[in-house]
C-alpha positions in Angstrom: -11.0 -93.6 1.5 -7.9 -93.5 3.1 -7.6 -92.4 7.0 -5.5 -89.7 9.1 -5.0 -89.7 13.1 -4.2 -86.5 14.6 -2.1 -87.0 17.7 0.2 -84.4 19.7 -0.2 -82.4 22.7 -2.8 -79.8 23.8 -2.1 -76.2 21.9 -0.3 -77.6 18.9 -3.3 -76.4 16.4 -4.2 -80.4 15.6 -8.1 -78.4 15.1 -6.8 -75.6 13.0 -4.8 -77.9 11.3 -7.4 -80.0 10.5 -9.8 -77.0 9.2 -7.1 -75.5 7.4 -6.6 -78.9 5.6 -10.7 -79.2 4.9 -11.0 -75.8 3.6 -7.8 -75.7 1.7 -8.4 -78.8 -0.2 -12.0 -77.5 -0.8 -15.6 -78.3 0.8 -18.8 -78.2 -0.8 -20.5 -75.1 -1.5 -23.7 -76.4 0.8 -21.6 -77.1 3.5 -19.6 -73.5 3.2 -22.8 -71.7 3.3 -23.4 -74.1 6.6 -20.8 -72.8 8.5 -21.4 -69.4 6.9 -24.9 -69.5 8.6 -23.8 -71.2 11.8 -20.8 -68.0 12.3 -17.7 -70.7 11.9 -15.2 -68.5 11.2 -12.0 -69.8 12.5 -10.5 -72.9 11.0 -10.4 -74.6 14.9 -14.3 -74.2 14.6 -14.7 -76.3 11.9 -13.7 -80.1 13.1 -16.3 -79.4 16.2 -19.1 -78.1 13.9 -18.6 -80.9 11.4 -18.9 -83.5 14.5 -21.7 -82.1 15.8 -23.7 -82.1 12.5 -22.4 -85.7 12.0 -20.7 -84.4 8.8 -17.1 -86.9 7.7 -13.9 -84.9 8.7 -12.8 -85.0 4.7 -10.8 -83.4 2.3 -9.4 -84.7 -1.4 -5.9 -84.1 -2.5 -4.6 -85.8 -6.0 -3.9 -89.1 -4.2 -7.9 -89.4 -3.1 -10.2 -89.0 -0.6 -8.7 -88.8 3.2 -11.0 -89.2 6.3 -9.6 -87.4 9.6 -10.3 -90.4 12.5 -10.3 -91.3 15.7 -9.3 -95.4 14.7 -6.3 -97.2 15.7 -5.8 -98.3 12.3 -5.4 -95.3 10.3 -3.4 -95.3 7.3 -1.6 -92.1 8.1 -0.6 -90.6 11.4 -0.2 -86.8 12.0 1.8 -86.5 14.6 1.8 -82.2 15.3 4.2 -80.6 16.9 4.6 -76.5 18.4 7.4 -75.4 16.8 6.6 -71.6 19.4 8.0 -73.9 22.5 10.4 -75.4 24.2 11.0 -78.7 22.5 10.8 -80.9 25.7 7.1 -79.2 25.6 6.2 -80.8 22.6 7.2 -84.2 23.0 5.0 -87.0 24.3 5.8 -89.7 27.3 5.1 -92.8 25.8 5.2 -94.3 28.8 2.2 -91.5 30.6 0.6 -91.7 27.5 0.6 -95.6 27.7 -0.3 -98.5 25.3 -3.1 -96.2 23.4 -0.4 -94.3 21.8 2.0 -96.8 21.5 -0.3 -99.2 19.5 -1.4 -96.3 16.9 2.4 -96.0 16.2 2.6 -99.7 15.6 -0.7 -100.3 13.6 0.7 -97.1 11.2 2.6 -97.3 8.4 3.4 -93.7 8.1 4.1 -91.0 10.5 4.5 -87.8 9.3 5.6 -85.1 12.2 3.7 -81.9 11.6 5.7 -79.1 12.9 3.6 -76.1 13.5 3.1 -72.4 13.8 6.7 -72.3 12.0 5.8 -68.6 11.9 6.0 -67.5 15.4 9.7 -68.8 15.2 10.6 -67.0 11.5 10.7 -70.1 9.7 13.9 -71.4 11.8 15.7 -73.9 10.1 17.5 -74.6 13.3 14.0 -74.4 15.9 12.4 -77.0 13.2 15.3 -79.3 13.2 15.9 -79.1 16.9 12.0 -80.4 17.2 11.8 -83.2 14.8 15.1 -84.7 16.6 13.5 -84.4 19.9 10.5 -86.0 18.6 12.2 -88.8 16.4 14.5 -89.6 19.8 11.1 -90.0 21.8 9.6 -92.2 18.5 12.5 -94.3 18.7 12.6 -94.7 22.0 9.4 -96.7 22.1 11.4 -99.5 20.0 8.9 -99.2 17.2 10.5 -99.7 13.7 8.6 -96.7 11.7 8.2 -98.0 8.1 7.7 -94.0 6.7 8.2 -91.4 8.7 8.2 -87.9 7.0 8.4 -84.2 8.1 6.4 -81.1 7.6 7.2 -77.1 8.4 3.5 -75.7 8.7 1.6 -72.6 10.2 -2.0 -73.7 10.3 -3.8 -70.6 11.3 -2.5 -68.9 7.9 -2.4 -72.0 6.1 1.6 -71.6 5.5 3.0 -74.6 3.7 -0.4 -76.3 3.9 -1.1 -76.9 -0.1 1.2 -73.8 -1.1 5.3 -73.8 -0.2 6.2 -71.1 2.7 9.2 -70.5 4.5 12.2 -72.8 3.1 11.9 -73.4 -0.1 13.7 -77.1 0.0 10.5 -78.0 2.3 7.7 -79.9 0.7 3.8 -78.9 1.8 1.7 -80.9 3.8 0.1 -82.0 1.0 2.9 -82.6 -1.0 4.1 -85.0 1.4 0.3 -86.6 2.1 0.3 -87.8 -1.7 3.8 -88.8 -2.0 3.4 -91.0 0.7 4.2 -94.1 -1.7 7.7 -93.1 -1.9 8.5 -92.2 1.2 
């Protein structure tokens, strides 16, 4: 099973993101009527519930099976972005966040910067480009050589771009991008 760290700062969606991802790519029928009978309604419900049962963070696209985790040594690193707020807003101090951060980037392989709630911005072209320059400036700025580093225009809480294309069509999915992640 391949792994996934979540990283970005606090209000990006990184919980709806990952819910959207578990329900979207499918989960059991025992495990939906679970959450049915516990009132998880909201996809930011879902990664908490799924902890506290001591139920794997999982989803399967066509590459495999992906565990969401909390290791340093993850195969894939989602790094989410809000693409509602000022850019500067978005982006992380390597240097406050400290050698935590910095080490995931250089244990990883691939990044892939999640830009999110694309909606609340009309699918801007411009706001999405603006973001992933700011963030790639800050990623660079650490002097860490990213092997892969991809993009990704999603809105989580309607599950925009998530396994179906929204917004731009030149954009690829989340998805998309997970299983192609040999090529890039």
């Amino acid at each position: 099973m391949q792994q996934i760290r979540i990283l970005g700062a606090p209000g990006t969606g990184k919980k709806t993101l990952i819910g959207n991802l578990m329900m979207s790519c499918g989960i059991g029928l025992s495990t939906m009527e679970k959450l049915q009978r516990n009132g998880i309604q909201k996809y930011d419900q879902i990664s908490e519930f799924f902890s506290k049962e001591n139920i794997p963070l999982s989803f399967e696209t066509s590459s495999g099976a992906w565990e969401i985790t909390e290791t340093n040594d993850s195969d894939v690193l989602f790094y989410v972005l809000d693409a509602s707020t000022n850019p500067e807003a978005n982006t992380m101090d390597f240097k406050i966040a400290g050698d935590a951060t910095t080490g995931i980037l250089e244990r990883c392989s691939r990044v892939i910067l999640v830009v999110n709630k694309m909606d609340k911005v009309d699918w801007s072209a411009e706001q999405f480009q603006l973001i992933v320059s700011q963030a790639t400036g800050e990623i660079q700025g650490t002097g860490i050589a990213i092997k892969k580093l991809a993009t990704v225009a999603v809105s989580a809480l309607h599950g925009n771009n998530i396994i179906q294309k929204s917004g731009d069509p030149m954009w690829r999915t989340l998805v998309q991008t997970l299983d192609l992640g040999s090529i890039l």
